[in-house]
PDB file of N, CA, C and O in Angstrom:
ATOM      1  N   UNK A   1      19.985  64.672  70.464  1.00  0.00           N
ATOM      2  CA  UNK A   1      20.459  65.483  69.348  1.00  0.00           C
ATOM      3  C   UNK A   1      20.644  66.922  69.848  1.00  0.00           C
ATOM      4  O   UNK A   1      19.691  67.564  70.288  1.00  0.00           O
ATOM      5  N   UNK A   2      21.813  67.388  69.776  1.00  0.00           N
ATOM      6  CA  UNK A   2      22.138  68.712  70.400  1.00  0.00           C
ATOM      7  C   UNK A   2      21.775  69.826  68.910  1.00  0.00           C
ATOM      8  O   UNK A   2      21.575  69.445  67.756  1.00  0.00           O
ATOM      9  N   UNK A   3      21.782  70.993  69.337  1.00  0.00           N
ATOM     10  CA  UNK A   3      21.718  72.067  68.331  1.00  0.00           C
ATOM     11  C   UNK A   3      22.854  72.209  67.366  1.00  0.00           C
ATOM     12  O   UNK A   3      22.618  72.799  66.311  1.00  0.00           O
ATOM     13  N   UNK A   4      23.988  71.771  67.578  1.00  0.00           N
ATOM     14  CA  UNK A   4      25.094  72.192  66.705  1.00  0.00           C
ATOM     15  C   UNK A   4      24.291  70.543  65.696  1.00  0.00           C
ATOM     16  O   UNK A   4      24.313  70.876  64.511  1.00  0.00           O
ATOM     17  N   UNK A   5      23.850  69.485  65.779  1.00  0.00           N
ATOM     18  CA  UNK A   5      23.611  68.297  65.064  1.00  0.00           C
ATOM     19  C   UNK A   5      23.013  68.755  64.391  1.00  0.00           C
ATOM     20  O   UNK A   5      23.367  68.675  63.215  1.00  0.00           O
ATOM     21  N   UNK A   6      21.590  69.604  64.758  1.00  0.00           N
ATOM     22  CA  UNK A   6      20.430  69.895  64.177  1.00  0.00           C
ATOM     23  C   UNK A   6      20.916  70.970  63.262  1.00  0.00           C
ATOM     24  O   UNK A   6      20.706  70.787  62.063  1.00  0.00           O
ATOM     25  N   UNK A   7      21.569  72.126  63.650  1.00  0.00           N
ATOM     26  CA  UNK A   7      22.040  72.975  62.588  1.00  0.00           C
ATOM     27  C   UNK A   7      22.892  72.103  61.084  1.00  0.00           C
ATOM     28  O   UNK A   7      22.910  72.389  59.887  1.00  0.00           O
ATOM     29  N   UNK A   8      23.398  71.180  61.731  1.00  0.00           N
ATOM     30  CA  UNK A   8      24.328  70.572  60.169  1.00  0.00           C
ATOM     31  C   UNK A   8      23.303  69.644  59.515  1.00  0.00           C
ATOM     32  O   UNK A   8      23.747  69.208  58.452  1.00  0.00           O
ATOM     33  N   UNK A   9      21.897  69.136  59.847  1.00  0.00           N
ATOM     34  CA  UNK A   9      21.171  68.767  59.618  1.00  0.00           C
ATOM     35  C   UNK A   9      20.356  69.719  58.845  1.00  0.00           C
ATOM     36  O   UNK A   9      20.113  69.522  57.655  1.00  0.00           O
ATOM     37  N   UNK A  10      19.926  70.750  59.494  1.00  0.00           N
ATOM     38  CA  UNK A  10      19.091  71.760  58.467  1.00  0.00           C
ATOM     39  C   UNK A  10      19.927  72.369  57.196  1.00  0.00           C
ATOM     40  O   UNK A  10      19.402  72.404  56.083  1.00  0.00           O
ATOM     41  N   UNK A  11      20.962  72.739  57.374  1.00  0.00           N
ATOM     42  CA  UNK A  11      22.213  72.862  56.285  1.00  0.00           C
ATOM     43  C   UNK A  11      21.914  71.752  55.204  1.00  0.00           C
ATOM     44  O   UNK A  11      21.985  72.178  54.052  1.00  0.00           O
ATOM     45  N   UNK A  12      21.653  70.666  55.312  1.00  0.00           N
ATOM     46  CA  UNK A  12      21.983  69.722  54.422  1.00  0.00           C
ATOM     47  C   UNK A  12      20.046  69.569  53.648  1.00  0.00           C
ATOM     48  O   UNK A  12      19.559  69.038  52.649  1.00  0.00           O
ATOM     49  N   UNK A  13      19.544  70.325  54.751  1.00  0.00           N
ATOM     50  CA  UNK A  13      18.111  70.476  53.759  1.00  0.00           C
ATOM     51  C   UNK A  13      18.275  71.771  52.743  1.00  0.00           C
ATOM     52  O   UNK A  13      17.873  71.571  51.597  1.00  0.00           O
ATOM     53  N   UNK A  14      18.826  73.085  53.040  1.00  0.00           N
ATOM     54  CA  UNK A  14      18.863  73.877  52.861  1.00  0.00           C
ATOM     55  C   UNK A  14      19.593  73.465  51.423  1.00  0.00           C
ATOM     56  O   UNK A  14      19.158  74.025  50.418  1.00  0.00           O
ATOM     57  N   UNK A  15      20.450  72.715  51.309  1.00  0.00           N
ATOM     58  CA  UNK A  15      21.077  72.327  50.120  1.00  0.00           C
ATOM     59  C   UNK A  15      20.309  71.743  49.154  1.00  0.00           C
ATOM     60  O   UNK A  15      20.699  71.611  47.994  1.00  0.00           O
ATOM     61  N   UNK A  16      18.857  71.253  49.698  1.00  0.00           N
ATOM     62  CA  UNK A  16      18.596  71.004  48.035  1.00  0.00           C
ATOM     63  C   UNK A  16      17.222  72.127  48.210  1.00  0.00           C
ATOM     64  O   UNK A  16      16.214  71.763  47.605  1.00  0.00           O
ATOM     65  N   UNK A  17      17.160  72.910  48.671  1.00  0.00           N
ATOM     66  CA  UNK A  17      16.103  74.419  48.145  1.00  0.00           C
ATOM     67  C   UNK A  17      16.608  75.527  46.899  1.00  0.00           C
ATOM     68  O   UNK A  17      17.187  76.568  47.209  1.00  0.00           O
ATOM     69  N   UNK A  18      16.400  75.275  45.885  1.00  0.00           N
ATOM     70  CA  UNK A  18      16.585  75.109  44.494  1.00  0.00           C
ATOM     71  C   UNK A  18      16.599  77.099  44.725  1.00  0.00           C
ATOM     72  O   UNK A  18      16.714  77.840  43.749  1.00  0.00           O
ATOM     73  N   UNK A  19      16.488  77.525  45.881  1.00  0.00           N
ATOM     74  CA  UNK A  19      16.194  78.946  45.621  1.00  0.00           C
ATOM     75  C   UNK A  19      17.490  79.876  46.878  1.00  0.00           C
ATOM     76  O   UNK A  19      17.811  81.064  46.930  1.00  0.00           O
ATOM     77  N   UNK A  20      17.721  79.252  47.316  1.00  0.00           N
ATOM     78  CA  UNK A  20      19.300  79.430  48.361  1.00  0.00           C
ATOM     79  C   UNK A  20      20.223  79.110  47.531  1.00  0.00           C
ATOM     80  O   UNK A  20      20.151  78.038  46.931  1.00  0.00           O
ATOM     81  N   UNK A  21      21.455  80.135  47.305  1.00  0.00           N
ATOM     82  CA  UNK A  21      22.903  79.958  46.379  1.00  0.00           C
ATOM     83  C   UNK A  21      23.112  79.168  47.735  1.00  0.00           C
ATOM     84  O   UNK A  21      22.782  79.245  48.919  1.00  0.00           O
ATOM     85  N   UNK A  22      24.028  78.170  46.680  1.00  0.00           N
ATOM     86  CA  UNK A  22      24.587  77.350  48.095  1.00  0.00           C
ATOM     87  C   UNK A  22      26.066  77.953  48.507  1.00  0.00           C
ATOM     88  O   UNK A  22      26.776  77.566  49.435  1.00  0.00           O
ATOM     89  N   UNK A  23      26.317  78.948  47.614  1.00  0.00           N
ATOM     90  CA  UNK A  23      27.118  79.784  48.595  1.00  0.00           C
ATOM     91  C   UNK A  23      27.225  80.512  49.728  1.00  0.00           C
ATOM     92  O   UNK A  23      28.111  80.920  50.478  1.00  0.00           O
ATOM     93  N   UNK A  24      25.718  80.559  49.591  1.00  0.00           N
ATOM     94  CA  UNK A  24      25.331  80.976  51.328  1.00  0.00           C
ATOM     95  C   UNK A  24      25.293  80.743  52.407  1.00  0.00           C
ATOM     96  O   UNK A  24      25.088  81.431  53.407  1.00  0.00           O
ATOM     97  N   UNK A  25      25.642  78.988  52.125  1.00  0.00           N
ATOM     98  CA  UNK A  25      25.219  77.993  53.265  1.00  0.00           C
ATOM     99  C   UNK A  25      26.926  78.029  53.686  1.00  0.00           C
ATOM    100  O   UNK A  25      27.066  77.273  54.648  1.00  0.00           O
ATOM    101  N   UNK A  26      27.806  78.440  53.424  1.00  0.00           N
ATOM    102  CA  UNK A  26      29.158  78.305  53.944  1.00  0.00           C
ATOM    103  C   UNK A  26      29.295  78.326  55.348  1.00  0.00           C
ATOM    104  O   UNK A  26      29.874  77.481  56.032  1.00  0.00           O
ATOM    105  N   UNK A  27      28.572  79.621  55.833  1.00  0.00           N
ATOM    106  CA  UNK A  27      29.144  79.909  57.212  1.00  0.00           C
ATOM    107  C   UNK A  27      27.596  80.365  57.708  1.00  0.00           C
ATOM    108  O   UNK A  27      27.310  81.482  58.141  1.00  0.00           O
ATOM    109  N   UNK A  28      26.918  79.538  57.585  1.00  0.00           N
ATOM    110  CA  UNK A  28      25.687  79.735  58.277  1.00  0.00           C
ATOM    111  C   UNK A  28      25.949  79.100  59.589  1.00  0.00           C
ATOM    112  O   UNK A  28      26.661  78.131  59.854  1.00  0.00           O
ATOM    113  N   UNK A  29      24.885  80.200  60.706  1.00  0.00           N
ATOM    114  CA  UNK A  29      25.332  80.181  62.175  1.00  0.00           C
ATOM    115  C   UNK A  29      23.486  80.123  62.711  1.00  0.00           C
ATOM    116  O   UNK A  29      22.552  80.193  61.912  1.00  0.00           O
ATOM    117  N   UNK A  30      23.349  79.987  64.164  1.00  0.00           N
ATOM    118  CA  UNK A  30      22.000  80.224  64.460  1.00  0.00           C
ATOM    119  C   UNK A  30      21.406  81.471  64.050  1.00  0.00           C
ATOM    120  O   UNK A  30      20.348  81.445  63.420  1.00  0.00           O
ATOM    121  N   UNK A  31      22.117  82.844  64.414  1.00  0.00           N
ATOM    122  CA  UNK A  31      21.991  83.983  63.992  1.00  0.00           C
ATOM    123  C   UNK A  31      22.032  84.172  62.453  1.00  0.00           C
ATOM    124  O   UNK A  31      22.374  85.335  62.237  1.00  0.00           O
ATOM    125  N   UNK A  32      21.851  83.589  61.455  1.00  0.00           N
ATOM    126  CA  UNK A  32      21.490  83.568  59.684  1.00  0.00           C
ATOM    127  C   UNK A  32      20.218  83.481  59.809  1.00  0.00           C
ATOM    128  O   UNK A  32      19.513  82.716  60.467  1.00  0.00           O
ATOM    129  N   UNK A  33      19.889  84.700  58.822  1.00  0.00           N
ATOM    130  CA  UNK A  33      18.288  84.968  58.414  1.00  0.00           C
ATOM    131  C   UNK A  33      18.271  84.472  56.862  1.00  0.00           C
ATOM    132  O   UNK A  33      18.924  84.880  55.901  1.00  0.00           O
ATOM    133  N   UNK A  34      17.133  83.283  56.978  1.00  0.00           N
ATOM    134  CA  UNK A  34      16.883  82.738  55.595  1.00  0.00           C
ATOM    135  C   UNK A  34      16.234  84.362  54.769  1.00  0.00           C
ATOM    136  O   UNK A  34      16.217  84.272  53.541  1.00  0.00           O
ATOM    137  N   UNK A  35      15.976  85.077  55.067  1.00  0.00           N
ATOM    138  CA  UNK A  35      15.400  86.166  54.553  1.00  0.00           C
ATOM    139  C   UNK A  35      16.382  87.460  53.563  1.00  0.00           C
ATOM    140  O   UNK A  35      16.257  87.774  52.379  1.00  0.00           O
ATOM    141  N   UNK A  36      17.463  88.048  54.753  1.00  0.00           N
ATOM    142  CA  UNK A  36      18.225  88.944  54.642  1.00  0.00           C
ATOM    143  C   UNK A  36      19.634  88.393  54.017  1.00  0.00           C
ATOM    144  O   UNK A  36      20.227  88.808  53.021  1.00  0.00           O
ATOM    145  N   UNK A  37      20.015  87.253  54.976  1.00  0.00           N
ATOM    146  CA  UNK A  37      21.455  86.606  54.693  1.00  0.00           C
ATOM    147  C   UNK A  37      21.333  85.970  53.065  1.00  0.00           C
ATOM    148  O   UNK A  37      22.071  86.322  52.145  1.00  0.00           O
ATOM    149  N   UNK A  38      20.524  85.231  52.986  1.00  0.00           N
ATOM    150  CA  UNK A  38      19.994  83.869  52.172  1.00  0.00           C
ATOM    151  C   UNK A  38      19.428  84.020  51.225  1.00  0.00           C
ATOM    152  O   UNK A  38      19.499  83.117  50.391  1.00  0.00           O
ATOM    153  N   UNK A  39      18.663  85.147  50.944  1.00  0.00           N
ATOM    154  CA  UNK A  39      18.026  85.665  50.104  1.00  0.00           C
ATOM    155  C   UNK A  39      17.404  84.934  49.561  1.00  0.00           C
ATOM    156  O   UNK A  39      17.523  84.857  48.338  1.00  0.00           O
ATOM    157  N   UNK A  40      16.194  83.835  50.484  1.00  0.00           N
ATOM    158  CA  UNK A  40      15.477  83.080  50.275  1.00  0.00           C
ATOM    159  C   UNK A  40      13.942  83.967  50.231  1.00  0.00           C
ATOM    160  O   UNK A  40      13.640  84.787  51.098  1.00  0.00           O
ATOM    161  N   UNK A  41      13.102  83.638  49.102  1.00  0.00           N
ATOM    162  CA  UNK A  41      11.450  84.508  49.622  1.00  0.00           C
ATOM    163  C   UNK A  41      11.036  83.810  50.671  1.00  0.00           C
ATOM    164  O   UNK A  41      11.224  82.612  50.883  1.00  0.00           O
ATOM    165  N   UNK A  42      10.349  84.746  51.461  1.00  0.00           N
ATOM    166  CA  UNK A  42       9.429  84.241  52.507  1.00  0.00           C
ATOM    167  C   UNK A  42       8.742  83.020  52.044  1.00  0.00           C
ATOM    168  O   UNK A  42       8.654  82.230  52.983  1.00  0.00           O
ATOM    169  N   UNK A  43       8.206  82.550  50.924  1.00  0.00           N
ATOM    170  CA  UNK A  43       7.176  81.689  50.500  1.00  0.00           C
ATOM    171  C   UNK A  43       7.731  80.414  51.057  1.00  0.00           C
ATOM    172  O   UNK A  43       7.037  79.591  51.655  1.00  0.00           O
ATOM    173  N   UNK A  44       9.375  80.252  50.770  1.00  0.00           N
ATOM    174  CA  UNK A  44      10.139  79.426  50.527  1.00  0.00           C
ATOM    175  C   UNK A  44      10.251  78.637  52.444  1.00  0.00           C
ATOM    176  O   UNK A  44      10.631  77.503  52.738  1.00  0.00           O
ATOM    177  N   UNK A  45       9.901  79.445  53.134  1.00  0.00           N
ATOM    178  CA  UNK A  45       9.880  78.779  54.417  1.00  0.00           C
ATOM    179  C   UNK A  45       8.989  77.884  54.421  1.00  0.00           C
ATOM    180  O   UNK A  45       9.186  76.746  54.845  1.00  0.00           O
ATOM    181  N   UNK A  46       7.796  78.340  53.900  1.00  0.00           N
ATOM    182  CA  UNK A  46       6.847  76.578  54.316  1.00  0.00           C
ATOM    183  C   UNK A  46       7.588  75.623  53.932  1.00  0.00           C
ATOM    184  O   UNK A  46       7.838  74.686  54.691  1.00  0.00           O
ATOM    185  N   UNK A  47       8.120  75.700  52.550  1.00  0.00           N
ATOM    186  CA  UNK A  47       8.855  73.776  52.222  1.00  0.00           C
ATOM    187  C   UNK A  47       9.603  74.147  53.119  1.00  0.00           C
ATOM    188  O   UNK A  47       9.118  73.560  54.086  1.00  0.00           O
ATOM    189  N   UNK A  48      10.638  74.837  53.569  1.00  0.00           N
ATOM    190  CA  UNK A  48      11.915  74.542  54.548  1.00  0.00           C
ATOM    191  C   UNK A  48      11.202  73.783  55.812  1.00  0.00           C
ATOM    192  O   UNK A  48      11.777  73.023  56.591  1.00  0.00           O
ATOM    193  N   UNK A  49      10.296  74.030  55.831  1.00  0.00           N
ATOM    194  CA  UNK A  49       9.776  73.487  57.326  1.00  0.00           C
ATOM    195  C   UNK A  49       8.933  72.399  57.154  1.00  0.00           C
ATOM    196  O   UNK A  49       8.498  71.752  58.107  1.00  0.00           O
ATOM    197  N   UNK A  50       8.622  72.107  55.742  1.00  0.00           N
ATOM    198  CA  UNK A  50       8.056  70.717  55.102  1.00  0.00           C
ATOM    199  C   UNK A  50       9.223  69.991  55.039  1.00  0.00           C
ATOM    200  O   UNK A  50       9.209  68.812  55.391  1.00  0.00           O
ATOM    201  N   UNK A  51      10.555  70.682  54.516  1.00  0.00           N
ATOM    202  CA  UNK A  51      11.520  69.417  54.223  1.00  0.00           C
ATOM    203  C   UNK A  51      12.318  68.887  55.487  1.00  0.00           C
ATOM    204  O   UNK A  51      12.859  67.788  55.613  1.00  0.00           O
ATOM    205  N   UNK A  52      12.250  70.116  56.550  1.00  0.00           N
ATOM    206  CA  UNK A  52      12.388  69.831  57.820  1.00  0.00           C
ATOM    207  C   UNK A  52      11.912  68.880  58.655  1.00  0.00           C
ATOM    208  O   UNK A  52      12.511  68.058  59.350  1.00  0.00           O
ATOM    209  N   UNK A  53      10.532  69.134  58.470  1.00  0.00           N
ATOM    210  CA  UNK A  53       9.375  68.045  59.055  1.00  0.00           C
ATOM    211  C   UNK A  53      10.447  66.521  59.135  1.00  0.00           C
ATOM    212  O   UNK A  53      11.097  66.109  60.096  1.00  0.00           O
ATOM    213  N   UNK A  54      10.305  65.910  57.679  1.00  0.00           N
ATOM    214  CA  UNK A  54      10.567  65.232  57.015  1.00  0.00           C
ATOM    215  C   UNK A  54      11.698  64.708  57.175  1.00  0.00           C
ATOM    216  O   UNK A  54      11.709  63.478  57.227  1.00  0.00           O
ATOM    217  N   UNK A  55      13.199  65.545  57.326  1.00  0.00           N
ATOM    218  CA  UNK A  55      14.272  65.176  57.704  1.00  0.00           C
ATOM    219  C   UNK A  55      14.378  64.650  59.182  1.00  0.00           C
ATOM    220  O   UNK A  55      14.776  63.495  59.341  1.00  0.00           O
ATOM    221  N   UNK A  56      14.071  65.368  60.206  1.00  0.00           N
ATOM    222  CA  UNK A  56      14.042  65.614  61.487  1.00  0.00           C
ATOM    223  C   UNK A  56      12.678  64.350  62.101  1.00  0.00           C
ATOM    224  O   UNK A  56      12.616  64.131  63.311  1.00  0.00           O
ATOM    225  N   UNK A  57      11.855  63.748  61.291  1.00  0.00           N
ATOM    226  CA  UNK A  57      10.419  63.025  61.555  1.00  0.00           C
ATOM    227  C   UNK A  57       9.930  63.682  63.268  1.00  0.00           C
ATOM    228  O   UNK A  57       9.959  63.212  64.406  1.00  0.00           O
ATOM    229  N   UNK A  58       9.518  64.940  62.680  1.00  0.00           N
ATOM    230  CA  UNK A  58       8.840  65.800  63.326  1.00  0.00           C
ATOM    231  C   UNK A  58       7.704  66.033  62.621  1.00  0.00           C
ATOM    232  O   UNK A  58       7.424  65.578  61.511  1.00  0.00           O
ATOM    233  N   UNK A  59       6.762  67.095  63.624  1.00  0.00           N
ATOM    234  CA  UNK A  59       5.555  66.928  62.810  1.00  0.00           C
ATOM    235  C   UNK A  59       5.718  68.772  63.339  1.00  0.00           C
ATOM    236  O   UNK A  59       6.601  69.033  64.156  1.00  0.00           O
ATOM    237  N   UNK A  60       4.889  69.826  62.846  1.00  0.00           N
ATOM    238  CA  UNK A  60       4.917  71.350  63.254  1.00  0.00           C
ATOM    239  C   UNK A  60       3.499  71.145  63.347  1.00  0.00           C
ATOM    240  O   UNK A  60       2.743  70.377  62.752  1.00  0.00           O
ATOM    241  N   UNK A  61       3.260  72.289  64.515  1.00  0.00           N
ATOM    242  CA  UNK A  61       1.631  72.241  64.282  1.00  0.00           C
ATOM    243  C   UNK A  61       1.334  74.124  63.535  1.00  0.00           C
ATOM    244  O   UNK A  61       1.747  75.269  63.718  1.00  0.00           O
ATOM    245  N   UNK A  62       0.534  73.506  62.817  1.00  0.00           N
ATOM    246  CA  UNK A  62      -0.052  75.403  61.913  1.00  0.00           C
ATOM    247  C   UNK A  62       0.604  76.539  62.611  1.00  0.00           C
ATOM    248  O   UNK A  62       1.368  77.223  61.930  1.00  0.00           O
ATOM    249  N   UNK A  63       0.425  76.859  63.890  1.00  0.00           N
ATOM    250  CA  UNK A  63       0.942  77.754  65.313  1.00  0.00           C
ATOM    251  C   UNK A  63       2.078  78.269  65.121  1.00  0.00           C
ATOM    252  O   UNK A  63       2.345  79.470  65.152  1.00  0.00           O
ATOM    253  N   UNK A  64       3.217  76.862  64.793  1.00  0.00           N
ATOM    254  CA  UNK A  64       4.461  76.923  65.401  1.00  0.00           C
ATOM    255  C   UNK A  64       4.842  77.742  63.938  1.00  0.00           C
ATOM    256  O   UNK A  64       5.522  78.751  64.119  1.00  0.00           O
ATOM    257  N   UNK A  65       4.484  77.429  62.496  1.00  0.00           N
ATOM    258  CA  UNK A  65       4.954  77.479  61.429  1.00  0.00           C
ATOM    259  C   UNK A  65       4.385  79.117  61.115  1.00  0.00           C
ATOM    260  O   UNK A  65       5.116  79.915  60.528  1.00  0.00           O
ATOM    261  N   UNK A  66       3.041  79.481  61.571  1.00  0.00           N
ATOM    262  CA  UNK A  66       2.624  80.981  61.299  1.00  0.00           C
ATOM    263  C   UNK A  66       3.505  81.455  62.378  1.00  0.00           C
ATOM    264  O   UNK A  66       3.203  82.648  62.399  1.00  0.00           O
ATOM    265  N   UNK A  67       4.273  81.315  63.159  1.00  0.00           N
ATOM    266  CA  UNK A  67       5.120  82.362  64.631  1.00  0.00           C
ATOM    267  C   UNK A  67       5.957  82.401  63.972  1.00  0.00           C
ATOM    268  O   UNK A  67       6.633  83.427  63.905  1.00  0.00           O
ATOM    269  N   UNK A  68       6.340  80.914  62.966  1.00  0.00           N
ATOM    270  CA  UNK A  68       8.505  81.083  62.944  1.00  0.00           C
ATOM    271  C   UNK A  68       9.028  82.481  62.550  1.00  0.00           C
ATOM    272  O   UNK A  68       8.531  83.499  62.069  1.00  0.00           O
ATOM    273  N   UNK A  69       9.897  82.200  62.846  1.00  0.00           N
ATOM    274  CA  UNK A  69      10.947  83.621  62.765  1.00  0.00           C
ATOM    275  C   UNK A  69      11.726  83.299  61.514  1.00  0.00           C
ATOM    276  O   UNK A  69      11.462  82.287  60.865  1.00  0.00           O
ATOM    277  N   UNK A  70      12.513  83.990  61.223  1.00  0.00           N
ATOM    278  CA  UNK A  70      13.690  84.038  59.932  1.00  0.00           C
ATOM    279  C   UNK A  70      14.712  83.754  60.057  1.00  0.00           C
ATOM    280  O   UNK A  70      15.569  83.786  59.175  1.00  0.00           O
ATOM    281  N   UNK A  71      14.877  83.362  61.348  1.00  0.00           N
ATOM    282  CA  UNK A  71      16.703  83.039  61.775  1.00  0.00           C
ATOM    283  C   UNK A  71      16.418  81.532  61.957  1.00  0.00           C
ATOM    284  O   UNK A  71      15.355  80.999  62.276  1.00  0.00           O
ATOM    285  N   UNK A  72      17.833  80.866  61.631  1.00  0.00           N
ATOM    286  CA  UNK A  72      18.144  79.392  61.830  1.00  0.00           C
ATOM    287  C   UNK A  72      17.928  78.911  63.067  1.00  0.00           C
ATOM    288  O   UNK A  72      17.619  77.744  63.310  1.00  0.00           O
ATOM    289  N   UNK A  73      18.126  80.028  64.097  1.00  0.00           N
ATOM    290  CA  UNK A  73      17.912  79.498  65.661  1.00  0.00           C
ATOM    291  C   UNK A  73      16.600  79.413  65.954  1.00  0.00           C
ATOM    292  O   UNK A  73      16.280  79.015  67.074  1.00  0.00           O
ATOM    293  N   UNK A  74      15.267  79.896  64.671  1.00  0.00           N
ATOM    294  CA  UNK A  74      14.005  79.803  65.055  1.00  0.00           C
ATOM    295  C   UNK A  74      13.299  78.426  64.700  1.00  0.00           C
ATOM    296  O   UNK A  74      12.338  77.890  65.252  1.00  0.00           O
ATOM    297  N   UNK A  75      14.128  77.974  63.519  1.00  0.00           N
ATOM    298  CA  UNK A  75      14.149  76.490  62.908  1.00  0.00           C
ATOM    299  C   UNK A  75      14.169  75.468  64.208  1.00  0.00           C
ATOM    300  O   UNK A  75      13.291  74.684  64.567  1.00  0.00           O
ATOM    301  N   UNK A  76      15.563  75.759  64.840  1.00  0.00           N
ATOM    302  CA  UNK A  76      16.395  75.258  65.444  1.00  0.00           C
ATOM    303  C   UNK A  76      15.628  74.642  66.778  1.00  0.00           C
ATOM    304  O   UNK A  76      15.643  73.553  67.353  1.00  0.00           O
ATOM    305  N   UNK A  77      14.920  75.965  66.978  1.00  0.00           N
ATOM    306  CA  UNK A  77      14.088  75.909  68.191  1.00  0.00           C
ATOM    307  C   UNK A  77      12.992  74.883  68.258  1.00  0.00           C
ATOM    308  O   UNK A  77      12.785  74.133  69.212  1.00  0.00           O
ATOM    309  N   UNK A  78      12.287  74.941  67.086  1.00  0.00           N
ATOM    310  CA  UNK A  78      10.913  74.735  66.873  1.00  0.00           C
ATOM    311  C   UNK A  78      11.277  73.365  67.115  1.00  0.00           C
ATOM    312  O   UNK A  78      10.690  72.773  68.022  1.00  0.00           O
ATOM    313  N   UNK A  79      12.604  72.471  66.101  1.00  0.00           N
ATOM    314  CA  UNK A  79      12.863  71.259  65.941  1.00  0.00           C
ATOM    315  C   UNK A  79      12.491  70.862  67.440  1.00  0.00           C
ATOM    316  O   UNK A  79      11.419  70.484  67.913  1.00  0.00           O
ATOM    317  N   UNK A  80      13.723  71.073  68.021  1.00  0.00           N
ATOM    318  CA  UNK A  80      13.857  70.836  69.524  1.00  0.00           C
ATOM    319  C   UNK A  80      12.192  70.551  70.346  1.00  0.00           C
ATOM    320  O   UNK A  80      11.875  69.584  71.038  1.00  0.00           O
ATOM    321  N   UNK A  81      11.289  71.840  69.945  1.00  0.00           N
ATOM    322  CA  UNK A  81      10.140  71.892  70.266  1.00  0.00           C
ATOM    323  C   UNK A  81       9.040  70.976  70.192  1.00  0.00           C
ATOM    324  O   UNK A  81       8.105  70.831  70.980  1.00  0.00           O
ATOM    325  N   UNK A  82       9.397  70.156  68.718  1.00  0.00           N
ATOM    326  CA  UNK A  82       8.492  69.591  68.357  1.00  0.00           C
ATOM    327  C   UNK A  82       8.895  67.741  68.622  1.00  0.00           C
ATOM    328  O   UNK A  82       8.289  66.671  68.558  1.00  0.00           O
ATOM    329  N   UNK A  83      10.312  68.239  68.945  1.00  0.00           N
ATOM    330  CA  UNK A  83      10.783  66.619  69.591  1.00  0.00           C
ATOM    331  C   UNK A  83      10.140  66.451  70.919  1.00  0.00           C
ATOM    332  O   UNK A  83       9.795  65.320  71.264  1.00  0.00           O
ATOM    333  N   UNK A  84       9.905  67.698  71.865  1.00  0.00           N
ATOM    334  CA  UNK A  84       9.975  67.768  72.843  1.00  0.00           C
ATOM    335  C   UNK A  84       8.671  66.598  73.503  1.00  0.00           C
ATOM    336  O   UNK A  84       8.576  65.607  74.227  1.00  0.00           O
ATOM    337  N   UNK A  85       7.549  67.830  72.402  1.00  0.00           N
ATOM    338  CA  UNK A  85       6.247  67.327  72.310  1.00  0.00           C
ATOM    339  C   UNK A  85       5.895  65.684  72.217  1.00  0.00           C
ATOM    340  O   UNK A  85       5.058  64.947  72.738  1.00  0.00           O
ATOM    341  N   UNK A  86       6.999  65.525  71.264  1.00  0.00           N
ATOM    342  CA  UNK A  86       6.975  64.383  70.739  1.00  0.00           C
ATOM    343  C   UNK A  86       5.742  63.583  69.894  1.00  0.00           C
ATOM    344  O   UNK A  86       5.930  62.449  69.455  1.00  0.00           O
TER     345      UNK A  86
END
């Protein structure tokens, strides 16, 4: 699974977070901050990374989820990361 997969994959979680206009999700890139761009609350990252978990059947460990960053490429990363681990 390459990064451009995983990005249209997180897009399609991002679509049902009841707190992202899904007008936002148009031209989301790695460089989109769920924060600034998205105007998602911070709170709202744990489910993103619960519904992530879930989509992706990854698991995050506490670590990875208190470091993440606000950009899609930090999502992006972690995924990758946590496949890696396996």
């Amino acid at each position: 699974m390459d990064r451009k997969e995983i990005l249209e994959g997180l897009i399609e979680v991002l679509k049902t977070i009841r707190t992202i206009d899904p007008a936002k999700l148009e031209n989301v890139t790695e460089e989109t901050d769920f924060l600034a761009d998205m105007n998602a609350p911070s709170t709202e990252l744990i489910n993103i990374a619960v519904k992530v978990e879930q989509k992706f059947d990854v698991e995050f460990e506490d670590d990875d989820i208190d470091n993440l960053g606000s950009k899609v490429k930090d999502v992006i990363d972690l995924i990758i990361l946590a496949k890696e681990r396996g």
